[in-house]
C-alpha positions in Angstrom: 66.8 96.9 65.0 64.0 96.3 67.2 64.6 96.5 71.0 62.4 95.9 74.0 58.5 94.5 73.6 54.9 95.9 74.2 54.6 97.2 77.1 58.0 97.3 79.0 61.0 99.5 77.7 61.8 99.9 74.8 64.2 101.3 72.2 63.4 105.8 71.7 62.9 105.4 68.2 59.5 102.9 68.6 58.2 104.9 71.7 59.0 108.0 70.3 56.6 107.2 67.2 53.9 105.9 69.5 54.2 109.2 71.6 54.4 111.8 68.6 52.2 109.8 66.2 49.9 107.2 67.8 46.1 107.5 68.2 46.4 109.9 71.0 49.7 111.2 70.1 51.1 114.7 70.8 51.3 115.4 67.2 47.4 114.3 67.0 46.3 117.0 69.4 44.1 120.0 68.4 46.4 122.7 68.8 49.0 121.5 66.8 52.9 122.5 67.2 51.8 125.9 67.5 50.5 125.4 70.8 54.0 124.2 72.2 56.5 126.3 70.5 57.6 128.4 68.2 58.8 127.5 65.1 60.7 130.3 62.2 57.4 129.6 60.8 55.1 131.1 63.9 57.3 133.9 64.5 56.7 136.1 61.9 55.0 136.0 58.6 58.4 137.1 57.0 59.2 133.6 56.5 56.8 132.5 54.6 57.3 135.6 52.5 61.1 134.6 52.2 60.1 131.3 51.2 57.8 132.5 48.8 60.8 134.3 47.2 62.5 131.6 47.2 59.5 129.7 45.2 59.8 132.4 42.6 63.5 132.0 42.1 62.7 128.0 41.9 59.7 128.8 39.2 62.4 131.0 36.9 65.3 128.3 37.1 62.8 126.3 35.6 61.4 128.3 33.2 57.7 129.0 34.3 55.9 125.8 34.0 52.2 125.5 33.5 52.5 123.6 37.4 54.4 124.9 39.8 54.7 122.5 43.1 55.3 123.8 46.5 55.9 120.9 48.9 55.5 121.5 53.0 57.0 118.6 55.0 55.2 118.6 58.6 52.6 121.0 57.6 51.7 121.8 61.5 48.4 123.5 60.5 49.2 124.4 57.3 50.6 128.7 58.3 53.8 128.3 56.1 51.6 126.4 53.4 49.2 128.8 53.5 51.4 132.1 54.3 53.4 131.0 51.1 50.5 131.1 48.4 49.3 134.6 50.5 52.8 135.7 49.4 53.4 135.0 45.7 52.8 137.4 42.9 49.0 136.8 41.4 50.9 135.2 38.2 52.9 132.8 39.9 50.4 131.7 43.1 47.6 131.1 39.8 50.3 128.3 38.8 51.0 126.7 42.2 49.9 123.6 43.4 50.5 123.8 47.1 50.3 120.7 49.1 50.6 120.1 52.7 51.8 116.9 54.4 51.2 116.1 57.6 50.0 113.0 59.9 47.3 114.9 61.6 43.7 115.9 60.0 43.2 118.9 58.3 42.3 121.7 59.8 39.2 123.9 58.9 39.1 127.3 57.4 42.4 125.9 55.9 42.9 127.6 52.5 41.0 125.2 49.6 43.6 125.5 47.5 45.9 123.3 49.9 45.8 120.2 48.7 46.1 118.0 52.5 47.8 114.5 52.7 50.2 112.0 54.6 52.6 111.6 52.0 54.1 113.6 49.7 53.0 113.2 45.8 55.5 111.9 43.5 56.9 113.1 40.7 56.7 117.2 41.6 58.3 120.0 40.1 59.0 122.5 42.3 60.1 123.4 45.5 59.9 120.7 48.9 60.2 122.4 52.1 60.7 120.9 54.9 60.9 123.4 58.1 61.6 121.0 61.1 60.0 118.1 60.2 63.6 116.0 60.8 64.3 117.0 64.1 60.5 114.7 64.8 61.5 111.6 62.7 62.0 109.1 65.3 65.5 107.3 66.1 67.2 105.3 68.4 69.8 106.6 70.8 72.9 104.8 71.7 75.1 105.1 74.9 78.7 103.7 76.0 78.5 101.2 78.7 81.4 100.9 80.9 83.2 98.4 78.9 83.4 101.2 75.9 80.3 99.3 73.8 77.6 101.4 72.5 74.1 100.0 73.3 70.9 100.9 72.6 69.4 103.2 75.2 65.7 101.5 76.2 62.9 103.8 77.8 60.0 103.4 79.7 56.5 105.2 79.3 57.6 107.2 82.7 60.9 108.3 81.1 63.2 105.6 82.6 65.9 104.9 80.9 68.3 101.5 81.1 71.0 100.7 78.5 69.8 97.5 76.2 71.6 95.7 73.6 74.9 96.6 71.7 74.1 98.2 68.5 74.9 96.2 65.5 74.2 96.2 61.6 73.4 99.1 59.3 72.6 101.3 63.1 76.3 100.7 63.8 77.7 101.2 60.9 76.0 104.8 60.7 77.6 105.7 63.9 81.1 104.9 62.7 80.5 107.0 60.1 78.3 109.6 61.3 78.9 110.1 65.0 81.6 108.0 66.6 81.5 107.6 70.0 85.3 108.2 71.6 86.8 104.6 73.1 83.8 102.3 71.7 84.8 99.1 71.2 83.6 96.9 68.3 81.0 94.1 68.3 80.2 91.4 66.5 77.8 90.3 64.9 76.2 88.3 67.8 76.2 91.7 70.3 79.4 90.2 72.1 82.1 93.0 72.6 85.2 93.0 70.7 88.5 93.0 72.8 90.6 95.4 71.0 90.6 99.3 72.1 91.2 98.0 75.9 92.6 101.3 78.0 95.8 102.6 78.0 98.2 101.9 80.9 97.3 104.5 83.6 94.2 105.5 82.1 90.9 105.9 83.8 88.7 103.2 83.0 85.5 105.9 82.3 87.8 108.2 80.3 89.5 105.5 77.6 85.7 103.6 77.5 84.1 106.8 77.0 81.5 105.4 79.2 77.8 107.9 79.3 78.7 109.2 76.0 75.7 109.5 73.8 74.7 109.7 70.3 71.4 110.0 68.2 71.5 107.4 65.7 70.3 109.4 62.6 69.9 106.8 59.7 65.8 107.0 59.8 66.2 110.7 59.1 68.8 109.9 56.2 66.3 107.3 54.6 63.2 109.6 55.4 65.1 113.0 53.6 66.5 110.6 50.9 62.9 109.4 49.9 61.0 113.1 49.9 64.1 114.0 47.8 63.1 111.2 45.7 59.6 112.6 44.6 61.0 115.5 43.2 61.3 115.4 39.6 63.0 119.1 39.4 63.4 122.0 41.1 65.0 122.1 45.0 64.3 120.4 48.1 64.8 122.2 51.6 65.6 121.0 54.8 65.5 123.6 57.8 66.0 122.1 61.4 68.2 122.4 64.5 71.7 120.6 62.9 75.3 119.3 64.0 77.9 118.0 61.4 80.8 116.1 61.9 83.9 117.6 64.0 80.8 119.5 66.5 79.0 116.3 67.8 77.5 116.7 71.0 79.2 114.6 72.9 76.1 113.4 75.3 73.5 114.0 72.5 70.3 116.5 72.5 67.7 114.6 72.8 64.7 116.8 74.8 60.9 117.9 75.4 58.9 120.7 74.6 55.6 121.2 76.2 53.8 124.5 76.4 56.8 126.7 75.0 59.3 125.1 77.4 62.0 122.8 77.2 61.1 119.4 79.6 62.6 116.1 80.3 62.0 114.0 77.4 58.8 111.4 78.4 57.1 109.5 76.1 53.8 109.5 76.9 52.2 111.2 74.5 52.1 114.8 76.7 54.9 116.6 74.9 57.0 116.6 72.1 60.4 115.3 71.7 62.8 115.8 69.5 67.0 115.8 68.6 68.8 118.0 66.3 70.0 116.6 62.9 72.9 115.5 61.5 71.9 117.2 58.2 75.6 116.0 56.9 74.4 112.1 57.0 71.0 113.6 55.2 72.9 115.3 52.5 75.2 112.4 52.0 71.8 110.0 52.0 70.5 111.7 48.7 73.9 112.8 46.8 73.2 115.3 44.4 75.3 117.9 42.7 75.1 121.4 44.0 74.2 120.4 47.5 74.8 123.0 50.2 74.7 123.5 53.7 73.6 127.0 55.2 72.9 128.9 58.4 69.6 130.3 58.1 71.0 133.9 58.8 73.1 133.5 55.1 70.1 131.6 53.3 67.5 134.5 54.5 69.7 137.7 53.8 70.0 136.0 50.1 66.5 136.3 50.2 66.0 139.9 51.4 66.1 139.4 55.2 68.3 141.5 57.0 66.9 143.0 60.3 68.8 146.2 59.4 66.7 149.2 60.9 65.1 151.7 58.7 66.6 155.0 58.4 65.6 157.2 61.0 65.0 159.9 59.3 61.9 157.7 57.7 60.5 158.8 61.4 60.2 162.0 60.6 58.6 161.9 57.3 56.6 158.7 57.7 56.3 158.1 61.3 53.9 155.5 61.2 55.9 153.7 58.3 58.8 153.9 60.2 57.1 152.4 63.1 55.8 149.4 61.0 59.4 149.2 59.0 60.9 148.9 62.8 58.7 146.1 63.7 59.3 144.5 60.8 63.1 144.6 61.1 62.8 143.4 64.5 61.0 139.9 62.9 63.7 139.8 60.9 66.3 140.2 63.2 64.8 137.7 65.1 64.8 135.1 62.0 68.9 135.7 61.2 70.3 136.0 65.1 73.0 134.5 65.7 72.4 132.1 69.1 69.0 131.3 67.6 66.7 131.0 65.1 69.5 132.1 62.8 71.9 129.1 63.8 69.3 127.0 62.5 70.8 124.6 59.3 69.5 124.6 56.1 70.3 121.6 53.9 69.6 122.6 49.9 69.8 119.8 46.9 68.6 121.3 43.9 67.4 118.7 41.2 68.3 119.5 37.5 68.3 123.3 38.4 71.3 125.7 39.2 72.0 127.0 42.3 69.3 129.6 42.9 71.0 131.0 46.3 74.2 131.5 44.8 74.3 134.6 46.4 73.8 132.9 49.8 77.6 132.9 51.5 
């Protein structure tokens, strides 16, 4: 569904693209993601040591090929990429074909090795990671009128918002599945509201229309995560973002801005980013495969040696300057699993004619 025209307002999901990815978008910018915020990724090189383990246990579920692919969805600048093949043992890294994808140019004094492209090849065998790249796949967002329809939410360049046109087809049908919006009413196929669901006798007529209620229509993302699953011939695919599932909704959507390490009013213009957490339930369901799981990162990174216990104090005495790099150490790592933050974050695993290699992940 296309709403709005050149120009005026217009639905989130085209001026989101334009601001993120156009000619002078905030994704084409010279400092990259880095410069706005912090991504697991950026705050400590323990991650891409984790996901190198992680790699490993990929390469031995598929018995050592001559090839090993590692896969980085929204490569920023290429630090997990690049932090990865750092990581491996000399045996396995000699095997890896690491490529990076990512809209933006390469940048220079990027490892050679990193092969640098838009799309992801097809037919790997390996491991596909993507560490928020969903939460920046553009969408529309949807809000309940005071009559209890959902309609697309329009924006201007400034920011203004105004409620457009019901939501209809394949973009409504994902919100009765995915994320239904309490009191909508149903519309036909024309856009014309459907008169069932009126309020109950008594009932405030904002409460029983379920009027400002928002949601972020996530089927792009399913269809994006479904086609990078796709190019994977075997081994595991990885999604790693900011999640809700069904039953924890939020009920006025989380839509927002990030411009230099602060959260901002989401403008599309091209000055920050913007972004909304994923329903990685609708991904998982996009790409069914058996052995799919759904993980908080604090669960996936202990089964894959990150703890953020501190060392033994009596390491202080005999190796005090061990002890002092074991302590910052387990501070990055207790950063990574905490609860309330990076550690809430989802991950979303479909292995691909493998078994499951974080079966020790609970």
């Amino acid at each position: 569904m296309t709403a709005g025209t050149e120009g005026g307002p217009r639905g989130w999901r085209a001026a989101t693209r334009a601001a993120l990815y156009g000619p002078d978008g905030f994704y084409r910018g010279p400092e990259g993601p880095a410069g706005h915020f912090r991504t697991s990724v950026h705050a400590s090189p323990l991650f891409a040591e984790a996901v190198a383990r992680l790699l490993c246990r990929v390469d031995e579920a598929l018995g050592r090929p001559a090839v090993l692919d590692f896969v980085d969805m929204a490569a920023g600048r290429g630090e997990l990429a690049a932090g990865v093949l750092a990581a491996l043992p000399a045996d396995v890294a000699a095997r890896t074909r690491a490529c990076a994808v990512e809209l933006a140019g390469r940048p220079g004094g990027l490892d050679r090795r990193i092969e640098w492209r838009a799309e992801p090849p097809e037919r790997t065998t390996g491991l596909l990671f993507a560490n928020e790249w969903l939460d920046n796949v553009p969408l529309e967002v949807a809000e309940v009128d005071p009559e209890g329809v959902p309609r697309l939410v329009l924006v201007g360049d400034d920011g203004t918002e105004r409620l457009g046109p019901p939501v209809t087809g394949p973009e409504a049908e994902w919100l009765a599945r995915w994320w239904p919006l309490a009191g909508e009413r149903p519309v036909t196929d024309d856009g014309e509201a459907m008169t069932e669901g009126k309020a109950a006798p008594g009932a405030a007529p904002e409460a029983a229309s379920g009027a400002g209620l928002r949601a972020e229509i996530g089927l792009p993302r399913d269809l994006a995560w479904a086609s990078a699953v796709g190019t994977l011939a075997r081994g595991l695919a990885v999604a790693v973002d900011y999640a809700h599932t069904a039953g924890a909704r939020p009920p006025f959507g989380t839509l927002t801005g990030f411009r230099e390490g602060r959260g901002t009013t989401p403008v599309p213009d091209g000055s920050c980013d913007i972004t909304a957490h994923v329903a990685l339930d609708a991904c998982a369901a996009a790409s069914p495969l058996p052995g799919t799981r759904l993980l908080p990162q604090r669960a996936a990174l202990r089964a894959l040696g990150l703890t953020g216990s501190r060392p033994p104090l009596a390491l202080a005495s005999t190796d005090p300057a061990g002890y002092v790099r074991a302590l910052a150490a387990a501070s990055e790592a207790a950063e990574l699993v905490a609860p309330g933050g990076l550690g809430d974050f989802g991950w979303l695993l479909q292995p691909v004619g493998i078994p499951d290699v974080l079966a020790d992940a609970a």
